[in-house]
Jmol script that loads the backbone (N, CA, C; Angstrom):
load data "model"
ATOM      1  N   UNK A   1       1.996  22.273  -7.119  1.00  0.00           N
ATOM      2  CA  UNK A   1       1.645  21.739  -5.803  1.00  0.00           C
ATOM      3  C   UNK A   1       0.522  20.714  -5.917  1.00  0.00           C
ATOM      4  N   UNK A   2      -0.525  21.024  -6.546  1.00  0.00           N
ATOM      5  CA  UNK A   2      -1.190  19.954  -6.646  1.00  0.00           C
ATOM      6  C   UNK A   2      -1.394  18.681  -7.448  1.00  0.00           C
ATOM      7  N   UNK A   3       0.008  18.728  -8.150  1.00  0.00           N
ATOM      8  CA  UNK A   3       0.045  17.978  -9.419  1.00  0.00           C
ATOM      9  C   UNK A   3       1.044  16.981  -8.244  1.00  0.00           C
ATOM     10  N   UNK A   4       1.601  17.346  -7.327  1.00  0.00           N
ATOM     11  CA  UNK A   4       2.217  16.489  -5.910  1.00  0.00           C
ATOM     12  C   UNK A   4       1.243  15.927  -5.122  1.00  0.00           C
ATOM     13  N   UNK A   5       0.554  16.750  -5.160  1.00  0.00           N
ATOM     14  CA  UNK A   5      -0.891  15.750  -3.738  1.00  0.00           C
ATOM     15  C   UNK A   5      -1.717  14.880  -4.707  1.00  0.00           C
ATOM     16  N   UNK A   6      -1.982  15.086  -6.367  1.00  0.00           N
ATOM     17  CA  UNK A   6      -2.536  14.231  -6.858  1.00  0.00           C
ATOM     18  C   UNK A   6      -1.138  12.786  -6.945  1.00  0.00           C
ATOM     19  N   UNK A   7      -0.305  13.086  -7.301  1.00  0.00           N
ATOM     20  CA  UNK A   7       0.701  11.740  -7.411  1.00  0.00           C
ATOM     21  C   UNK A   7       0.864  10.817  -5.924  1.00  0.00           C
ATOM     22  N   UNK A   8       0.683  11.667  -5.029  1.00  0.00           N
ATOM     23  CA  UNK A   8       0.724  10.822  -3.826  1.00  0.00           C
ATOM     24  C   UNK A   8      -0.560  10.065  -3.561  1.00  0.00           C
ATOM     25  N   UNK A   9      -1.762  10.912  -3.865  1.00  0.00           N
ATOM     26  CA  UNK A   9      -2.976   9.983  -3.838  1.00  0.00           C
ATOM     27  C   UNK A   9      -2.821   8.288  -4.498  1.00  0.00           C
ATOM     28  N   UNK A  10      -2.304   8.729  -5.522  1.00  0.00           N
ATOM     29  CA  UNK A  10      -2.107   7.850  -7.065  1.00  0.00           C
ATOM     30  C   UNK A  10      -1.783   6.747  -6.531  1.00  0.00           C
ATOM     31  N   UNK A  11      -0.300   7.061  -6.057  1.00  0.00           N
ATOM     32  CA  UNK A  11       0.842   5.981  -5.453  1.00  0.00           C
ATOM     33  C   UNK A  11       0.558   5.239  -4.114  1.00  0.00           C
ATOM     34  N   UNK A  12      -0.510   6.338  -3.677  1.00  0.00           N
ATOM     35  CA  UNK A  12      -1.051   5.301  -1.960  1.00  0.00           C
ATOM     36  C   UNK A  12      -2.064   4.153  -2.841  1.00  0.00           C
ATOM     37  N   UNK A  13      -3.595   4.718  -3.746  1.00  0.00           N
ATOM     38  CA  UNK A  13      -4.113   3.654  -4.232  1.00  0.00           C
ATOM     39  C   UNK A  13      -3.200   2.968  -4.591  1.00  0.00           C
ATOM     40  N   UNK A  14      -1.995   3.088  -5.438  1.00  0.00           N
ATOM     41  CA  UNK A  14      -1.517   1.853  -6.209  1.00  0.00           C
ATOM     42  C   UNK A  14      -0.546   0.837  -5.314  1.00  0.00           C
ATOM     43  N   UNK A  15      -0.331   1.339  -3.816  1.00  0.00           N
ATOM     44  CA  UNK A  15       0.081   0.495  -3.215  1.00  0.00           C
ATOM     45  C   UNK A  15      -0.838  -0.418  -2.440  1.00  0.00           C
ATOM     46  N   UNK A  16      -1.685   0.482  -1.975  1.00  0.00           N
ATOM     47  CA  UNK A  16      -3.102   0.022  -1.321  1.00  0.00           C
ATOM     48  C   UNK A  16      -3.671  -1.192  -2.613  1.00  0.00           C
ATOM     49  N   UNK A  17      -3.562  -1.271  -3.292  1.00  0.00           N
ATOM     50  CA  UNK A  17      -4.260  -1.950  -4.734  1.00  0.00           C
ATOM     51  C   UNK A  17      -2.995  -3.488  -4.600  1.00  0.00           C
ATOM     52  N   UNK A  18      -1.752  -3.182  -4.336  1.00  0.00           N
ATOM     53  CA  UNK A  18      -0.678  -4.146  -4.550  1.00  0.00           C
ATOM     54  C   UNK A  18      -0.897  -4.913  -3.416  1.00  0.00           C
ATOM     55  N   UNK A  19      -1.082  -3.939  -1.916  1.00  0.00           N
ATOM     56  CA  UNK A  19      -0.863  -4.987  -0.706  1.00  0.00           C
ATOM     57  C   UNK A  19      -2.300  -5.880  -0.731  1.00  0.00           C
ATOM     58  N   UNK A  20      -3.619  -5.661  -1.295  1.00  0.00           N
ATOM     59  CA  UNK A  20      -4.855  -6.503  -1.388  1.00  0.00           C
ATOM     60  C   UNK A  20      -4.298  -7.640  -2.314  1.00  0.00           C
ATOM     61  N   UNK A  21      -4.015  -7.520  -3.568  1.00  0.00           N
ATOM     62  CA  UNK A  21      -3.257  -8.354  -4.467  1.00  0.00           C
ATOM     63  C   UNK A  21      -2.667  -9.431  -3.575  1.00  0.00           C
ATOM     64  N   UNK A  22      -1.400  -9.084  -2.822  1.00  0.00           N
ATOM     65  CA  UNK A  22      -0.497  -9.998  -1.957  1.00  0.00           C
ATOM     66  C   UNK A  22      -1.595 -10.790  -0.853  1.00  0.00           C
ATOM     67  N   UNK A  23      -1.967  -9.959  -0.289  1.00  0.00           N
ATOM     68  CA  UNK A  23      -3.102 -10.544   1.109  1.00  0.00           C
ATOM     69  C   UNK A  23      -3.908 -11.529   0.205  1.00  0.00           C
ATOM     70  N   UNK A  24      -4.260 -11.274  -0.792  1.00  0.00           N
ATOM     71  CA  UNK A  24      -5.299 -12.337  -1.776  1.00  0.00           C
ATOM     72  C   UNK A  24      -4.510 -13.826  -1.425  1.00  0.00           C
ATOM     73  N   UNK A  25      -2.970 -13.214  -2.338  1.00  0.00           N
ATOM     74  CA  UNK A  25      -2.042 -14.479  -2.578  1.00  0.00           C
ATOM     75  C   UNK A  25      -1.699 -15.484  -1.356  1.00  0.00           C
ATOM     76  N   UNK A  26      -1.285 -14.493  -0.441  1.00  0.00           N
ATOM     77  CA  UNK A  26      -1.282 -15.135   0.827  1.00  0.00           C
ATOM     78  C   UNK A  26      -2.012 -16.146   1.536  1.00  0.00           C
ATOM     79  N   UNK A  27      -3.614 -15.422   1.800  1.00  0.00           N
ATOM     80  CA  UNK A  27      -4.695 -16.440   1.391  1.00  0.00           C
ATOM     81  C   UNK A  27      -4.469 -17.535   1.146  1.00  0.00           C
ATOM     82  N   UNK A  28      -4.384 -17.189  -0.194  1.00  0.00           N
ATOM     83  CA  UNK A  28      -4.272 -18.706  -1.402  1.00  0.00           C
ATOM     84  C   UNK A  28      -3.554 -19.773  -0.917  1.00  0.00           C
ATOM     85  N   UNK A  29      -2.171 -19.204  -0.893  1.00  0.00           N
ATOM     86  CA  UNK A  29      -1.475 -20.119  -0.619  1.00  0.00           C
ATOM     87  C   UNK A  29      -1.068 -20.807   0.955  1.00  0.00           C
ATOM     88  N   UNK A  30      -1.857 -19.765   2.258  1.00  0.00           N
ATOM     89  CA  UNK A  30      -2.016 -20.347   3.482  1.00  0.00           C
ATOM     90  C   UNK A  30      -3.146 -21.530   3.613  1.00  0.00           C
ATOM     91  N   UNK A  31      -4.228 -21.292   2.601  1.00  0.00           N
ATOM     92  CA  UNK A  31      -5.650 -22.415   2.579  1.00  0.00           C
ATOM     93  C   UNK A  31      -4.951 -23.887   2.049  1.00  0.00           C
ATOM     94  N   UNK A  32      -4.057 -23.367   0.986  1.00  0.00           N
ATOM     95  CA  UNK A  32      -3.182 -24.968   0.385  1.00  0.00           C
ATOM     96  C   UNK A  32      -1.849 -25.245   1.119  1.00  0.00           C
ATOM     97  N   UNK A  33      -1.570 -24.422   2.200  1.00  0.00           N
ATOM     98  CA  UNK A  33      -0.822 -25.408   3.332  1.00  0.00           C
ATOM     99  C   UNK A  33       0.702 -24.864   2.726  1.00  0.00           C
ATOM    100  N   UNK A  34       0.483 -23.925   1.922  1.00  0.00           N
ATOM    101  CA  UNK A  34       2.136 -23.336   1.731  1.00  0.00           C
ATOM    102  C   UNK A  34       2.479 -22.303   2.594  1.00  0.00           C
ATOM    103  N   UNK A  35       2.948 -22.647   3.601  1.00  0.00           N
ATOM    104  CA  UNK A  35       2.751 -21.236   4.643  1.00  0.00           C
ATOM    105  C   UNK A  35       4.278 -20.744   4.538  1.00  0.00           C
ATOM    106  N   UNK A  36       5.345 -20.888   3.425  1.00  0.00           N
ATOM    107  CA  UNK A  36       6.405 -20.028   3.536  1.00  0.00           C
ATOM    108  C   UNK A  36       6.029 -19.105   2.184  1.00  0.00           C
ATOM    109  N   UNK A  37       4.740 -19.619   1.200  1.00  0.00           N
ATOM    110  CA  UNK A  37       5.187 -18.707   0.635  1.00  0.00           C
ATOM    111  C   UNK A  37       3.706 -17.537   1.028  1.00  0.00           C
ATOM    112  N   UNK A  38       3.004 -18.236   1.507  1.00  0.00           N
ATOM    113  CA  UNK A  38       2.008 -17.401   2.059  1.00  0.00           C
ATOM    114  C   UNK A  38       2.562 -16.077   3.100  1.00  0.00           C
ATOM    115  N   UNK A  39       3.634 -16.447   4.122  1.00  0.00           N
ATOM    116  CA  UNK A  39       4.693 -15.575   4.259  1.00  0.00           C
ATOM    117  C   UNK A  39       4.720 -14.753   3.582  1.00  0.00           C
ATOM    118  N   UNK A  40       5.563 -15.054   2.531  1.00  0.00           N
ATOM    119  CA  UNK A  40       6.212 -13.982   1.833  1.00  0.00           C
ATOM    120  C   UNK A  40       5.254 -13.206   1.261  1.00  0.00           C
ATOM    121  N   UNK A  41       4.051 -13.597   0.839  1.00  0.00           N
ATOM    122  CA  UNK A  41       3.045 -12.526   0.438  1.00  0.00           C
ATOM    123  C   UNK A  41       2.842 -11.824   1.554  1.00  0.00           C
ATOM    124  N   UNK A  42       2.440 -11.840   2.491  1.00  0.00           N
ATOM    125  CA  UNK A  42       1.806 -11.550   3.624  1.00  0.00           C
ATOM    126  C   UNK A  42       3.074 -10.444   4.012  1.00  0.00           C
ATOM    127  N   UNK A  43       4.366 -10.520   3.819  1.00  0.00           N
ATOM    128  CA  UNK A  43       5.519  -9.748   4.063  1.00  0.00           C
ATOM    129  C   UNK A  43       5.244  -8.883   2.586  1.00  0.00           C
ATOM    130  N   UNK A  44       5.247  -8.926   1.874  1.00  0.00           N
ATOM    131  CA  UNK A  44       5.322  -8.043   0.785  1.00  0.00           C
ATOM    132  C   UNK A  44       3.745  -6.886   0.919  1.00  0.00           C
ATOM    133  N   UNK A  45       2.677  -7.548   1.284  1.00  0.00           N
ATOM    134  CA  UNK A  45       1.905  -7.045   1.219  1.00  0.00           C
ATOM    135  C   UNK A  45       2.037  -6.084   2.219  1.00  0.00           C
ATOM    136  N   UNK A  46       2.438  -5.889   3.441  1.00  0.00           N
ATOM    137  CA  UNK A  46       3.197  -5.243   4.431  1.00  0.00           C
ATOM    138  C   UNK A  46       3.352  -4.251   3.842  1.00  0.00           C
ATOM    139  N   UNK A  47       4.647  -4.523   3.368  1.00  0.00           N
ATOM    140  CA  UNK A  47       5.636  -3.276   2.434  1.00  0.00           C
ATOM    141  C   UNK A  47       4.819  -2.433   1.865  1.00  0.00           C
ATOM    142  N   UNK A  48       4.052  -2.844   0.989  1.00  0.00           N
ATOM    143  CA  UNK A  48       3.364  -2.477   0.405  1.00  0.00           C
ATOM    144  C   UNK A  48       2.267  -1.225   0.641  1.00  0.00           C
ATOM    145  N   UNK A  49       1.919  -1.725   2.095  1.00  0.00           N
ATOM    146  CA  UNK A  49       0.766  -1.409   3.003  1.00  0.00           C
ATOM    147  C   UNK A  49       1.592   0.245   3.598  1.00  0.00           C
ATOM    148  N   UNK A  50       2.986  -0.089   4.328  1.00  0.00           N
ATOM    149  CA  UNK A  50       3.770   0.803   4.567  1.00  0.00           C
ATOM    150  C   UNK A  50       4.119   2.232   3.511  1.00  0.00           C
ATOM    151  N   UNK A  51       3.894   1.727   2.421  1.00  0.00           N
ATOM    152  CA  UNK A  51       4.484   2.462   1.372  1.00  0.00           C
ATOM    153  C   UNK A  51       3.093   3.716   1.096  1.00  0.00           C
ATOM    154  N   UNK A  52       1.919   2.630   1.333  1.00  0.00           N
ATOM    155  CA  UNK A  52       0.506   3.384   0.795  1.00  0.00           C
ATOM    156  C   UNK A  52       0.297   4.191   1.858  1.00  0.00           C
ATOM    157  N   UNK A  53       0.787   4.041   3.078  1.00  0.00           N
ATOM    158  CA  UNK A  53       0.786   4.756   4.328  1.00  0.00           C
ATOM    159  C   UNK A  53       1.471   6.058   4.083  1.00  0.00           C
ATOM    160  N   UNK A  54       2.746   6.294   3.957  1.00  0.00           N
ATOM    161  CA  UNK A  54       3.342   6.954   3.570  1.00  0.00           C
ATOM    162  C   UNK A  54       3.210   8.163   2.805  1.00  0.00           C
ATOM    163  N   UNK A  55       2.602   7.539   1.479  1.00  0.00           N
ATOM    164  CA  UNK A  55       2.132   8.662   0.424  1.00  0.00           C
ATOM    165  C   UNK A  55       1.294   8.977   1.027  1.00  0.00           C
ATOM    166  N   UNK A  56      -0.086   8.909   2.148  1.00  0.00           N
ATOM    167  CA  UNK A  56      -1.133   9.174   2.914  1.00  0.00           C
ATOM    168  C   UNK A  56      -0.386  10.243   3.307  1.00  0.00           C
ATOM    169  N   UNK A  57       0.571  10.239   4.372  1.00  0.00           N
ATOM    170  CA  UNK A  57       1.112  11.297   4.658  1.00  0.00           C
ATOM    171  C   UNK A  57       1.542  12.426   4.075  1.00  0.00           C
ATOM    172  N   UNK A  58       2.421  12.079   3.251  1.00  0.00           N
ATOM    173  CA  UNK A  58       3.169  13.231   2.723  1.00  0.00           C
ATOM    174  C   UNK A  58       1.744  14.139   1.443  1.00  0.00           C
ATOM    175  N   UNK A  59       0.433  13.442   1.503  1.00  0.00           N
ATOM    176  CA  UNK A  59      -0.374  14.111   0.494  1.00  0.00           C
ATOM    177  C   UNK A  59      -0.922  14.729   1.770  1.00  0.00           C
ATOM    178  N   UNK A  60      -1.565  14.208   2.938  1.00  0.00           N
ATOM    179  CA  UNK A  60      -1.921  14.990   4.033  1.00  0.00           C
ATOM    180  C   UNK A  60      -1.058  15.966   4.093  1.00  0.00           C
ATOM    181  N   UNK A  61      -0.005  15.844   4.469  1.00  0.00           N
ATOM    182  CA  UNK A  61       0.793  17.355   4.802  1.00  0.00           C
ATOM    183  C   UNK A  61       1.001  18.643   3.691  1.00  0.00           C
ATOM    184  N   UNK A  62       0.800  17.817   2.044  1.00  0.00           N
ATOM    185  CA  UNK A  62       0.555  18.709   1.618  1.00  0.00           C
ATOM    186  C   UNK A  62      -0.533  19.944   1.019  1.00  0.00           C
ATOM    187  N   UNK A  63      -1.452  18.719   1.665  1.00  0.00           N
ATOM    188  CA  UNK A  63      -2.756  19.261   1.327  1.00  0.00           C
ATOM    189  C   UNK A  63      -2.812  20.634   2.581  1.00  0.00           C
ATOM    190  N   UNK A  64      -2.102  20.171   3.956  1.00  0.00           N
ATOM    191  CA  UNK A  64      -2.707  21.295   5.218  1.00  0.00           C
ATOM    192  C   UNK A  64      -1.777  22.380   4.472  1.00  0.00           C
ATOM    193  N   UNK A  65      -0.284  22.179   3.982  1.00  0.00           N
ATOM    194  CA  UNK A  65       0.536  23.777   3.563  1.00  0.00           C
ATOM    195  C   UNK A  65      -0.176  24.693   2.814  1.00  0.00           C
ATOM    196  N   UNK A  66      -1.031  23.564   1.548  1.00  0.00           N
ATOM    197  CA  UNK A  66      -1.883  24.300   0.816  1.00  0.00           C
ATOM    198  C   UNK A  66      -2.729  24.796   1.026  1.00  0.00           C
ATOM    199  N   UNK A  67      -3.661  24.224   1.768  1.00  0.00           N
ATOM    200  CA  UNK A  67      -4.592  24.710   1.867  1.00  0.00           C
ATOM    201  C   UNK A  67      -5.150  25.226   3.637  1.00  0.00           C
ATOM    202  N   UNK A  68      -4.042  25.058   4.355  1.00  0.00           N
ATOM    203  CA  UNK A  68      -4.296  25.348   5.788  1.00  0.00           C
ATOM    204  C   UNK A  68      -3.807  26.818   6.050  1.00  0.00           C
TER     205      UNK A  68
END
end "model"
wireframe off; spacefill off
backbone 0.3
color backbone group
């Protein structure tokens, strides 16, 4: 059980870590006037953001079975 709430921690930082990455890129490339691909960062970083959300959850819920 807890070798599950540590992997979800893991996988939220490492998405949380990917969508800053993208938002960086996005940045970048909205300041130099590329705004389709600044888009697409800005969409990936999303995903990304969604995904780190996610594992938030499912480590919350397993943390209350365990330990609630």
């Amino acid at each position: 059980m807890d070798h599950d709430i540590h992997e979800h921690h893991e996988k939220a930082a490492h998405h949380h870590d990917e969508a800053a990455k993208h938002h960086r890129e996005a940045a970048k490339h909205h300041k130099s006037g590329h705004h389709e691909k600044a888009a697409h960062h800005s969409k990936v970083a999303h995903g990304h953001s969604l995904h780190a959300t996610d594992h938030h959850h499912h480590a919350s819920k397993k943390h209350a079975e365990h330990h609630g």
